[in-house]
SETI-857190 format. One record per atom (N, C-alpha, C): x, z, y; residue in three letters. Coordinates in steps of 0.05 Angstrom, whole numbers, padded with zeros to 5 digits, always signed. Example, Ala and Ser with C-alpha at 12.3 -4.5 7.8 and 13.67 -1.06 7.14 Angstrom:
<bafis>
+00264+00156-00114ALA +00246+00156-00090ALA +00264+00156-00066ALA +00257+00142-00045SER +00273+00143-00021SER +00258+00157+00001SER 
</bafis>
This chain:
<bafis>
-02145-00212+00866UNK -02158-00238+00864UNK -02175-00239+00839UNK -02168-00233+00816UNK -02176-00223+00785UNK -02191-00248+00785UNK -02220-00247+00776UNK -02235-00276+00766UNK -02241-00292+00794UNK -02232-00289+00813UNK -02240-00301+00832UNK -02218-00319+00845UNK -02194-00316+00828UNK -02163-00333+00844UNK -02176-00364+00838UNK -02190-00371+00823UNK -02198-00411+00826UNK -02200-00417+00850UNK -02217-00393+00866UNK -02232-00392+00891UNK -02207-00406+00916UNK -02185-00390+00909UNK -02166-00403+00925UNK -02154-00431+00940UNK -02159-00449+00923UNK -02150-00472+00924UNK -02171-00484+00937UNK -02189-00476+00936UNK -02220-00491+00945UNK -02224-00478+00981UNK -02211-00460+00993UNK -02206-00445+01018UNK -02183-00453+01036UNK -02190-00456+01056UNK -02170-00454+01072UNK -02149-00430+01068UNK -02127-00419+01070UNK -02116-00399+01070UNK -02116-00390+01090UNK -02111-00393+01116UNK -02128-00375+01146UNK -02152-00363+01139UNK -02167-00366+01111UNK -02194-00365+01115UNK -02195-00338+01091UNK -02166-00323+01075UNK -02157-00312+01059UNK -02143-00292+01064UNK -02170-00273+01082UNK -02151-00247+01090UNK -02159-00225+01077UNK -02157-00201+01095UNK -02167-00172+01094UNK -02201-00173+01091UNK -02207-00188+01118UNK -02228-00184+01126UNK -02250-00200+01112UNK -02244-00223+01093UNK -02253-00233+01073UNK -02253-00215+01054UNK -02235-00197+01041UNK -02229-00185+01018UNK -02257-00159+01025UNK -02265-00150+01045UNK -02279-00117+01054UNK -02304-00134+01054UNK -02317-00159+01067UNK -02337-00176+01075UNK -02348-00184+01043UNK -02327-00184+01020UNK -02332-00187+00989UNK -02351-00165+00979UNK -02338-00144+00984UNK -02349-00125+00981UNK -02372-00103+00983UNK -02377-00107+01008UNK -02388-00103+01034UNK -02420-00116+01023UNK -02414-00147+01021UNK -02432-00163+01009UNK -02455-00150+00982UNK -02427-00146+00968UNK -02430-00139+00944UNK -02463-00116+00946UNK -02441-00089+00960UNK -02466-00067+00962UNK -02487-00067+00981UNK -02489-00093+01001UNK -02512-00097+01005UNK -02533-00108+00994UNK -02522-00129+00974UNK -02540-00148+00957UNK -02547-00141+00933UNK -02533-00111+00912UNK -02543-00105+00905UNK -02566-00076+00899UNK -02553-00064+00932UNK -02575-00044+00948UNK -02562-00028+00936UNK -02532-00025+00932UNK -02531-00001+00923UNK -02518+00020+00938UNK -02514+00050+00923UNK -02519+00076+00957UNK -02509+00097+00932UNK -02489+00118+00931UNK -02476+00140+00928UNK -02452+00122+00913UNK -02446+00106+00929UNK -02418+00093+00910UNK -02396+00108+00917UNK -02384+00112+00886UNK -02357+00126+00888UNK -02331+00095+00893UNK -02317+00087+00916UNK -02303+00067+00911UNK -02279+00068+00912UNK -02263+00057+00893UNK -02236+00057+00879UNK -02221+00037+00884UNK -02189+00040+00899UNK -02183+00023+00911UNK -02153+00032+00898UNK -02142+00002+00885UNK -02105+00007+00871UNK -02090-00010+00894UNK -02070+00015+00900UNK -02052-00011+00920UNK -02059-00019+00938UNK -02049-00052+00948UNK -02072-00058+00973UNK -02091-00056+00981UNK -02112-00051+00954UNK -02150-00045+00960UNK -02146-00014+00975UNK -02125+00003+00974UNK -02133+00018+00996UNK -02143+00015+01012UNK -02136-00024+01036UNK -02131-00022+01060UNK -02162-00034+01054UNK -02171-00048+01032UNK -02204-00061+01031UNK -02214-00041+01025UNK -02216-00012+01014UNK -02233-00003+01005UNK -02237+00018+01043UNK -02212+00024+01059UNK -02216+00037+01091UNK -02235+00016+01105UNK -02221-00009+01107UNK -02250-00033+01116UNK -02273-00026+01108UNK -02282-00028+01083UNK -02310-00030+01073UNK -02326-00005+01083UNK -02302+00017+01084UNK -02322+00048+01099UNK -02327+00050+01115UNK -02308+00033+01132UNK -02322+00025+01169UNK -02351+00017+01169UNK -02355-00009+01159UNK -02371-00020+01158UNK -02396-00017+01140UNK -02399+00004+01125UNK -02424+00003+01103UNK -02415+00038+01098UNK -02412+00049+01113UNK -02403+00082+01099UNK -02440+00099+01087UNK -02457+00084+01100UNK -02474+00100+01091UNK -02485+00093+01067UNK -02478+00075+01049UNK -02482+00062+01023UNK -02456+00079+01000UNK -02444+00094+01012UNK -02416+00109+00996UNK -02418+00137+00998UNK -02418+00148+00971UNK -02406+00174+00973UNK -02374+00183+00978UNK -02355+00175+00972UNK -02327+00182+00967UNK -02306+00153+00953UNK -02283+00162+00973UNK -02260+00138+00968UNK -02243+00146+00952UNK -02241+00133+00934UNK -02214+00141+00914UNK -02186+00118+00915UNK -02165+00134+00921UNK -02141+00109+00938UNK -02121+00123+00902UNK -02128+00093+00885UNK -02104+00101+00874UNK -02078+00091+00864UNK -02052+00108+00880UNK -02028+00090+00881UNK -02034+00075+00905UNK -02055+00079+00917UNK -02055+00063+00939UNK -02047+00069+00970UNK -02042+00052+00989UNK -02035+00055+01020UNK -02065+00065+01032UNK -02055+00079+01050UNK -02078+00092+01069UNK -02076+00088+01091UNK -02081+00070+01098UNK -02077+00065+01132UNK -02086+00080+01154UNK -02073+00078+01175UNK -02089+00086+01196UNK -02108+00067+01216UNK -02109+00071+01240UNK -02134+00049+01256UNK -02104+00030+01266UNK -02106+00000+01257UNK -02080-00013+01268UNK -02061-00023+01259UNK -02062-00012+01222UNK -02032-00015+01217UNK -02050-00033+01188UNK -02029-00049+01180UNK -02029-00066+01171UNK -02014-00066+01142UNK -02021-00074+01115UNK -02009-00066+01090UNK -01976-00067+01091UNK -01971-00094+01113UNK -01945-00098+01102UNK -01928-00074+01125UNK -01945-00066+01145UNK -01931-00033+01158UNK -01919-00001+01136UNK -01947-00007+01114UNK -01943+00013+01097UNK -01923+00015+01072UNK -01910-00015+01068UNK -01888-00019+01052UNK -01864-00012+01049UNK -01856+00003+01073UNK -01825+00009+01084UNK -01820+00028+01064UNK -01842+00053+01061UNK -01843+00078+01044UNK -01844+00081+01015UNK -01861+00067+01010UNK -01870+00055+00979UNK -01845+00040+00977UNK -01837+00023+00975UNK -01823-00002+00967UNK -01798-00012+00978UNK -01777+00007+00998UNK -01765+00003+01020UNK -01764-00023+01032UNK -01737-00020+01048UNK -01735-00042+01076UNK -01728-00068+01066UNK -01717-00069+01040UNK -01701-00103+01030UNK -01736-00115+01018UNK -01750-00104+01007UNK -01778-00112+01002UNK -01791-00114+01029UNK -01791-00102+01045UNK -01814-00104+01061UNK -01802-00124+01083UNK -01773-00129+01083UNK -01759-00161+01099UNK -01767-00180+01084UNK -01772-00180+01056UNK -01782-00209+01046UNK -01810-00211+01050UNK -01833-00194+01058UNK -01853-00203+01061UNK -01853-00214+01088UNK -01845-00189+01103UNK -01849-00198+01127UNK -01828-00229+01131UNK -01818-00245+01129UNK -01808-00269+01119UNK -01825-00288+01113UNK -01839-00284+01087UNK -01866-00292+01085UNK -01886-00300+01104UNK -01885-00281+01119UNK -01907-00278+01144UNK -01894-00300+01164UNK -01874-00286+01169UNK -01869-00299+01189UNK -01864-00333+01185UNK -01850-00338+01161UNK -01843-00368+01164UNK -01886-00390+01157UNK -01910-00365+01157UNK -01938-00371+01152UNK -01941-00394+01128UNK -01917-00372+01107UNK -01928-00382+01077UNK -01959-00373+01068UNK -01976-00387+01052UNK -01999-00388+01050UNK -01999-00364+01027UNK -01989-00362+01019UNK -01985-00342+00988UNK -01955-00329+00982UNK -01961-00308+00979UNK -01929-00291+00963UNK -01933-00296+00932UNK -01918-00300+00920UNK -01906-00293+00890UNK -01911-00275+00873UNK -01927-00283+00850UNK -01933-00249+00844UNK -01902-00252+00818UNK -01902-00231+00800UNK -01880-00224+00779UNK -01888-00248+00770UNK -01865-00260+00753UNK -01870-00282+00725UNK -01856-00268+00700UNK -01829-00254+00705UNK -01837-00241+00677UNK -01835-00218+00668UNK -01834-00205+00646UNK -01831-00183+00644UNK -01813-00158+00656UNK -01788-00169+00661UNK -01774-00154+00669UNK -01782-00143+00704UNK -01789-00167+00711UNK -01793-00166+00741UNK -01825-00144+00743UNK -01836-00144+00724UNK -01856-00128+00720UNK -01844-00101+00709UNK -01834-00099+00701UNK -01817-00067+00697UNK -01806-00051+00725UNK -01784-00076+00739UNK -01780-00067+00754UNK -01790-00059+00773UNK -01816-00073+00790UNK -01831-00076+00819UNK -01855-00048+00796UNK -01862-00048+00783UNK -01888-00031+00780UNK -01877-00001+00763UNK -01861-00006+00743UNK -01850+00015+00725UNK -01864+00008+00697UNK -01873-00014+00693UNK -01892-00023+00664UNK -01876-00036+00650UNK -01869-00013+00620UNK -01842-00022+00614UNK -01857-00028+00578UNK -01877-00029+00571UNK -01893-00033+00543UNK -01904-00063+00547UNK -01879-00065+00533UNK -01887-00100+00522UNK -01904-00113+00521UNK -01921-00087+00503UNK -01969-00102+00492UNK -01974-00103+00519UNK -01968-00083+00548UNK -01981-00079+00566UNK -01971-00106+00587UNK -01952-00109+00589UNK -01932-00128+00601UNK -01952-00151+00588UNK -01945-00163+00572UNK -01971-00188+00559UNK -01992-00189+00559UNK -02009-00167+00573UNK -02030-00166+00588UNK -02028-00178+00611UNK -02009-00166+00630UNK -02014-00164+00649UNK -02008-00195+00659UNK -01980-00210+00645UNK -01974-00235+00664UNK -01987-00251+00667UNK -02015-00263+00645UNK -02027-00289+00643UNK -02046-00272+00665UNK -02054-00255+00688UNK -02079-00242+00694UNK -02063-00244+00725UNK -02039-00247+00730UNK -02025-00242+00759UNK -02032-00264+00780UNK -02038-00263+00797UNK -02039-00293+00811UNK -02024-00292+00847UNK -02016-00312+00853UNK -02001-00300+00883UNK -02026-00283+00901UNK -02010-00274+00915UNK -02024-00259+00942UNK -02029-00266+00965UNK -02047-00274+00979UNK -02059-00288+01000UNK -02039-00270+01024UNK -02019-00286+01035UNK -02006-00270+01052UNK -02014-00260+01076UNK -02043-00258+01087UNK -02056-00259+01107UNK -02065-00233+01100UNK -02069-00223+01084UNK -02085-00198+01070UNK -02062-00174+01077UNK -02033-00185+01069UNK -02014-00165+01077UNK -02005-00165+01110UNK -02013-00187+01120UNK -02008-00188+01152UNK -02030-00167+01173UNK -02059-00177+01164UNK -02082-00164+01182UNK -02078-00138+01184UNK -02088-00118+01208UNK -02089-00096+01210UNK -02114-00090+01207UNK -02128-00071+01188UNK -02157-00057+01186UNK -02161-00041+01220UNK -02176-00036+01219UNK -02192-00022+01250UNK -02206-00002+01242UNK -02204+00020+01238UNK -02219+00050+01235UNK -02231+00058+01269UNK -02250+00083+01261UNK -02253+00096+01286UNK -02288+00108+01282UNK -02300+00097+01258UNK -02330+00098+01250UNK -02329+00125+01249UNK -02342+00149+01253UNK -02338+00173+01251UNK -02352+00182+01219UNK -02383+00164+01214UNK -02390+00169+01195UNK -02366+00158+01171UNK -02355+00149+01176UNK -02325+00137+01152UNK -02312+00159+01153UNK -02305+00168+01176UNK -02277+00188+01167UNK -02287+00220+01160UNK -02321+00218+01164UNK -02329+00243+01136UNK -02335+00243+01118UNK -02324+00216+01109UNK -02323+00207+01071UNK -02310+00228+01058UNK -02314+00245+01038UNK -02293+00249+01023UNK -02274+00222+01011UNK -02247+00239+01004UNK -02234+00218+00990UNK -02208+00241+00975UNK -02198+00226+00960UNK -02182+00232+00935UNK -02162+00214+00934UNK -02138+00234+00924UNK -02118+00201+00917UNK -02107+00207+00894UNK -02097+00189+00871UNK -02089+00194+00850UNK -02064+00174+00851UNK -02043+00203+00850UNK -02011+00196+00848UNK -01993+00191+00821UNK -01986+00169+00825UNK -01964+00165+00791UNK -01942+00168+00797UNK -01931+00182+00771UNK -01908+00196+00773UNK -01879+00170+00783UNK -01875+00150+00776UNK -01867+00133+00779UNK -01876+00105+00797UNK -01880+00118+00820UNK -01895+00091+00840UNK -01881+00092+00869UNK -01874+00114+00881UNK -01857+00110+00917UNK -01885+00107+00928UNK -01902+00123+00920UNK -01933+00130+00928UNK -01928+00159+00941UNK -01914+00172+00936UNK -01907+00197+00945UNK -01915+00208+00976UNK -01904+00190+01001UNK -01905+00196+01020UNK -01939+00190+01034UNK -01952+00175+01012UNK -01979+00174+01017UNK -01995+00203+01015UNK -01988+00204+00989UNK -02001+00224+00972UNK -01998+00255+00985UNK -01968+00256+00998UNK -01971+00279+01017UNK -01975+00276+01040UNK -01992+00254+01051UNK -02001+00254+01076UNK -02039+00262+01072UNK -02034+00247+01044UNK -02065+00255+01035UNK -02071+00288+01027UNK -02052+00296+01025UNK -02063+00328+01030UNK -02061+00351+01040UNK -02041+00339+01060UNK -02044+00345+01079UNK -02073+00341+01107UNK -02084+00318+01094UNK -02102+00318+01105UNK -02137+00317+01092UNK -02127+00349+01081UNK -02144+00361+01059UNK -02161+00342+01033UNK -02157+00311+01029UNK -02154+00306+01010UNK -02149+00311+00986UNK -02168+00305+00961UNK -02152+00320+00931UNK -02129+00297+00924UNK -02119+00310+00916UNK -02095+00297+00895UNK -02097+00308+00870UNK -02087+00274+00853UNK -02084+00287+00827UNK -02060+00270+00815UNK -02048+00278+00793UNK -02028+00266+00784UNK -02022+00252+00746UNK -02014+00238+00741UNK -02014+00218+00719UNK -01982+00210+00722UNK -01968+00219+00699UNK -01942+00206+00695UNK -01942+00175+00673UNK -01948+00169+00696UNK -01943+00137+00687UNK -01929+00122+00713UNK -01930+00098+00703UNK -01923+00078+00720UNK -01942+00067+00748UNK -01946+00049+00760UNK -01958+00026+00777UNK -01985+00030+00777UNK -01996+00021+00748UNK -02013+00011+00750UNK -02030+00029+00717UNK -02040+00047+00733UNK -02049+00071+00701UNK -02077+00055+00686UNK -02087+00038+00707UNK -02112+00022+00692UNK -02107+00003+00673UNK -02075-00003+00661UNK -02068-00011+00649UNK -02053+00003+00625UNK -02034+00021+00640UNK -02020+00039+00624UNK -02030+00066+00608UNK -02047+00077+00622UNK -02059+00102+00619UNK -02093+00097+00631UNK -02113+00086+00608UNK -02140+00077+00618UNK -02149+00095+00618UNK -02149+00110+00597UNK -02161+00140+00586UNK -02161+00159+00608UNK -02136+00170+00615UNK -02132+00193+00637UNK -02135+00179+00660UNK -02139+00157+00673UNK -02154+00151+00701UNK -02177+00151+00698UNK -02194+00140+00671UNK -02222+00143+00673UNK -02227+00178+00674UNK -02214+00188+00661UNK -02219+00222+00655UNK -02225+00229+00691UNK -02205+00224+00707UNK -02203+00241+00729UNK -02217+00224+00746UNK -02229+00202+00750UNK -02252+00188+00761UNK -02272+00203+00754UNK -02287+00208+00726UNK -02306+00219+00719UNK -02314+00245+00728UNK -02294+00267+00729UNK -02281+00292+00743UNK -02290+00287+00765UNK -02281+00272+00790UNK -02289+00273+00817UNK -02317+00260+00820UNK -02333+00246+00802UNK -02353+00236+00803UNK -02378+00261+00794UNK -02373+00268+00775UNK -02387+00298+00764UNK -02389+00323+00797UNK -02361+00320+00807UNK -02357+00341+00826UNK -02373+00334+00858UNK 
</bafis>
């Protein structure tokens, strides 16, 4: 949501999905014409950054999923949670869903941010809480729709942290000749480790 969570309150929440989140985007690189984008997706933006390739792949060079879910044509963020996050997490969203709460919860405090991400540096933790905002629970419900052929000869990359239950992604990703690369950190390395994600962005961008 980042500078755009005000936006929320002013929206319907039916109106606060996936397909809003890729149509943001989407927007974005049509309006400002732009064409060899490398796009970088943490986490759920996996499932926006697979959308956006459907729909605009000839404006992109290569997808970078990092720490993030990779869907297939159908499946839906909160499908990809079982693996990452097991089954007692992925019954409370789906909960969420089902009882058509408008928003999930993000962390409030530190500890709960240690535990759900692995971000255990205090400076970084007091970054992160005043910046958290709930999650449009519609975004974790929708299923993306693949099948563009020019999309699925994107290159793409994924970058795995050593501490995330990203694992079963990451070897699906190279298995399906995808690069992988790896960072021992926590959750969220654009916080923890800015340096060595920008390093290996730059790396696949040069390449």
């Amino acid at each position: 949501m980042g500078e755009r969570q005000h936006l929320a309150a002013l929206m319907p929440p039916a109106a606060i999905n996936l397909d809003l989140h890729v149509s943001d985007v989407v927007s974005l690189l049509h309006a400002e014409d732009l064409s060899g984008v490398i796009l970088v997706g943490h986490a759920y933006a996996g499932m926006v950054i697979t959308g956006v390739a459907e729909q605009a792949p000839e404006r992109l060079a290569s997808l970078v999923y990092v720490n993030a879910v990779a869907p297939s044509d159908g499946e839906a963020m909160v499908d990809q949670l079982e693996a990452v996050r097991g089954a007692e997490f992925v019954a409370r969203i789906r909960g969420f869903i089902a009882e058509g709460a408008p928003f999930m919860p993000a962390p409030s405090t530190a500890e709960e941010i240690a535990s759900r991400w692995a971000v255990t540096d205090p400076a970084d933790q007091a970054f992160m809480l005043p910046r958290l905002s709930p999650q449009p629970t519609l975004t974790f419900a929708q299923p993306v729709r693949t099948g563009n052929p020019r999309a699925a000869g994107l290159r793409r990359e994924f970058i795995l942290c050593s501490e995330s239950g990203f694992e079963p992604v990451a070897r699906r990703a190279s298995a399906s000749g995808w690069g992988v690369h790896h960072i021992d950190t926590g959750h969220d390395p654009m916080v923890t480790t800015p340096q060595e994600l920008a390093g290996i962005l730059l790396a696949i961008a040069s390449s």
